[in-house]
N, C-alpha and C positions, 0 to 999 in steps of 0.2 A: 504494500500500500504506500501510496506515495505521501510526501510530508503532510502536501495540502490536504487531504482525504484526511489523516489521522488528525489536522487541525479542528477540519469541521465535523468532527466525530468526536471530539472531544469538548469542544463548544457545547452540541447536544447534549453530552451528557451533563456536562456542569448545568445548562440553562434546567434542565429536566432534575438535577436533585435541589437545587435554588428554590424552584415552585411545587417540589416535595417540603420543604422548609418552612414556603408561605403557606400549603394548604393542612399542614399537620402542629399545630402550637408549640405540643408537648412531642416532635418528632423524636425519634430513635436515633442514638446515638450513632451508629452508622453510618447515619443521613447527613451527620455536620462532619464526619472524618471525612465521608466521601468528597461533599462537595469541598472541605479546603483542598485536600489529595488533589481533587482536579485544580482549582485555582491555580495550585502552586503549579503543577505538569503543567499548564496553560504556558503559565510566562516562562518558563525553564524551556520548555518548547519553544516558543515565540525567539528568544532568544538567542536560543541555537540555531536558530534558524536565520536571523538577524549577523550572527558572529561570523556564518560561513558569509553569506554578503559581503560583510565587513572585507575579508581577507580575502575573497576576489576581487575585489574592487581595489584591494592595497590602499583602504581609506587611512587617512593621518590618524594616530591617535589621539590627538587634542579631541578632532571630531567624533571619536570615538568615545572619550569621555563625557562631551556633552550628550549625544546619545541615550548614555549610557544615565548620566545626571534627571534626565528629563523623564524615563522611565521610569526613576525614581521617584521624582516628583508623581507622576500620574497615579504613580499605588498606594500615595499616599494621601493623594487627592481619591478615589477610591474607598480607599478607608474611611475617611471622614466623612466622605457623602454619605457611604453604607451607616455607619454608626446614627447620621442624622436622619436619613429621610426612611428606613426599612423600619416595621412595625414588629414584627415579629421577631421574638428575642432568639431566636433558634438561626434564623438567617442572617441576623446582624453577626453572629456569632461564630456561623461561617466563613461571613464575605470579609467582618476587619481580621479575623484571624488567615484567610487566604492570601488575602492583599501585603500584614504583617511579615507572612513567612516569606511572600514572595521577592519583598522587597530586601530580605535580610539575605537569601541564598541570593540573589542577584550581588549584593555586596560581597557577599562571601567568593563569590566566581571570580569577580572583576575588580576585586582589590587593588592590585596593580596600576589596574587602569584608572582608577577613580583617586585615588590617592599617591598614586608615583611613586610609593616605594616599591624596588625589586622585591623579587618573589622570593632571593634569599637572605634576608634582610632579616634581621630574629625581629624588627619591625612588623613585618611585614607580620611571621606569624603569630606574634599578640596580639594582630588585631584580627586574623581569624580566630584564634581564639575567643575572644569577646563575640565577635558575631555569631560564634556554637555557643557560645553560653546564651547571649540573646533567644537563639530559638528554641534551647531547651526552657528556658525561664516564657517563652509565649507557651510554647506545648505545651505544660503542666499548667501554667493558667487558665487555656481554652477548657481543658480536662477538667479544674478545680470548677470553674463556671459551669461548664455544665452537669458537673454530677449536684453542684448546689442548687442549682437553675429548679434542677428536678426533682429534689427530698435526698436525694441519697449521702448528703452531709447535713447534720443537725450544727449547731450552729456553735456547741464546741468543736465540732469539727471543722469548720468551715474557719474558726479562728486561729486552731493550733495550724491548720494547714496556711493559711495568707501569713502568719509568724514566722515561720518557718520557711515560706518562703523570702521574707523582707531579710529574714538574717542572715542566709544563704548567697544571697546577692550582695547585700552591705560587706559581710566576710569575705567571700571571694572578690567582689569590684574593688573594695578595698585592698585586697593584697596585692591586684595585679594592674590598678590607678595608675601609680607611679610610671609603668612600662608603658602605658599607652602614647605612640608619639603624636605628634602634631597631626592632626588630620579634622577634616569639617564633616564626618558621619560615626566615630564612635567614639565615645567619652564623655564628659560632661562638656554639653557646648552650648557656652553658653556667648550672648551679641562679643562681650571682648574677649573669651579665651580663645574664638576660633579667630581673632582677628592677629595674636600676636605670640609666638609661640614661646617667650617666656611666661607671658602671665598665662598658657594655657600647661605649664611643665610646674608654675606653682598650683595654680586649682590641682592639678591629677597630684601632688605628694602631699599635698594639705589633705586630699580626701582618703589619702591612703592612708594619713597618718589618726586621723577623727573615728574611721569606721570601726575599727576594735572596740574602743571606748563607749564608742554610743552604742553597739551591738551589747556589749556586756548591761550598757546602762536599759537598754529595753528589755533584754532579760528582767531585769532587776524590777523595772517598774510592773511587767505585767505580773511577775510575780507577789510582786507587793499590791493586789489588789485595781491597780489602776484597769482605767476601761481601756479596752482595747484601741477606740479608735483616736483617743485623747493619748495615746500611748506613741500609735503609730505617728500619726500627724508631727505630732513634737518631737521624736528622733528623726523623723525625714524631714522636715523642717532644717534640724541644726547641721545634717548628715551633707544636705546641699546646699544652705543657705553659709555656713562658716567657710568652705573652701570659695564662694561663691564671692561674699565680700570683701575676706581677703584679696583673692585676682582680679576684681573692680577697683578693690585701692590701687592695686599695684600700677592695673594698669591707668589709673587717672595717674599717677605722679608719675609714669611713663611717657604719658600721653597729655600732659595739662590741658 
């Protein structure tokens, strides 16, 4: 079968489990692996298919990036429409989690191209790494949502699990902050870190060096009774907002 045929055969099936989505509320779990499964095949397909072009054509790799940028953008414009305008909470749930995966293994593929370091650059692989931890931290969320979605976490579960996951992330991003080099798609990017890459080398060691502490300190509070979402808020608060001020002063007395 030729590319095109398994394009529009695969179109089919995704439009066809989408309006399984809208016409079932409480649809089957299945129903939401499938249709991201297809999402994500969609643009990884597209792609590929985009790449071989690319390198008949011997297009420049600037043009290449932008491309490659603007694809990006579109899935993320995608996602947001989906989150905004789709009613039913089973297809939003597919289409921002398809949209999410699809935008993160397209990062993952074209790292190179998108951020210019070589492929063997121990740069290069920290920021695949961050971009696997990104999709395993969407997968287990799409999971957590919808087993919650639909009774099957009670609502201590549903907190030791989103716990569990905040301190996972804070523990690991925290230890591996510091290594993220200068780049405008993973890290904390914030308007001046992505503009300057000192103040963006102090935010990621600032954050590396906070996250221990504040994980230990949310330990402490949930265990000390506090509520959970007065818990969370307040250590993701200080988690982002203290590396955050610090690399705005810096860079205003950088930058006056």
């Amino acid at each position: 079968m030729r590319p095109g045929k398994w394009w529009w055969a695969l179109c089919t099936l995704f439009v066809a489990e989408i309006a399984a989505a809208f016409l079932l509320p409480n649809g089957k779990l299945h129903l939401l692996l499938t249709a991201a499964l297809l999402g994500i095949t969609l643009a990884a397909l597209w792609w590929d298919n985009r790449r071989q072009q690319l390198r008949t054509t011997h297009e420049a790799p600037a043009r290449q990036g932008n491309h490659l940028r603007m694809i990006l953008l579109l899935l993320c414009l995608g996602m947001a429409l989906a989150a905004l305008f789709l009613q039913n909470s089973g297809a939003v749930l597919a289409m921002t989690g398809a949209f999410a995966a699809a935008a993160l293994i397209l990062l993952y593929r074209n790292m190179e191209s998108l951020t210019g370091i070589p492929t063997d650059s121990p740069k290069h692989r920290t920021l695949l790494w961050v971009t696997l931890m990104d999709l395993l931290v969407l997968a287990f969320g799409m999971g957590a949502t919808y087993l919650s979605s639909n009774g099957y976490l009670g609502k201590t579960g549903q907190e030791i699990t989103a716990a569990a996951v905040i301190l996972a992330v804070m523990l690991v991003g925290g230890n591996i902050a510091p290594k993220i080099p200068f780049n405008r798609y993973t890290g904390l990017r914030l308007p001046w870190t992505v503009r300057d890459a000192d103040t963006w080398r102090l935010a990621h060691r600032v954050l590396g060096y906070v996250s221990f502490p504040l994980a230990f300190a949310y330990v402490a509070l949930l265990l000390g009774g506090v509520g959970m979402e007065t818990a969370t808020l307040s250590v993701v608060i200080l988690w982002v907002g203290i590396p955050g001020l610090l690399s705005y002063w810096m860079f205003r007395r950088k930058y006056p």
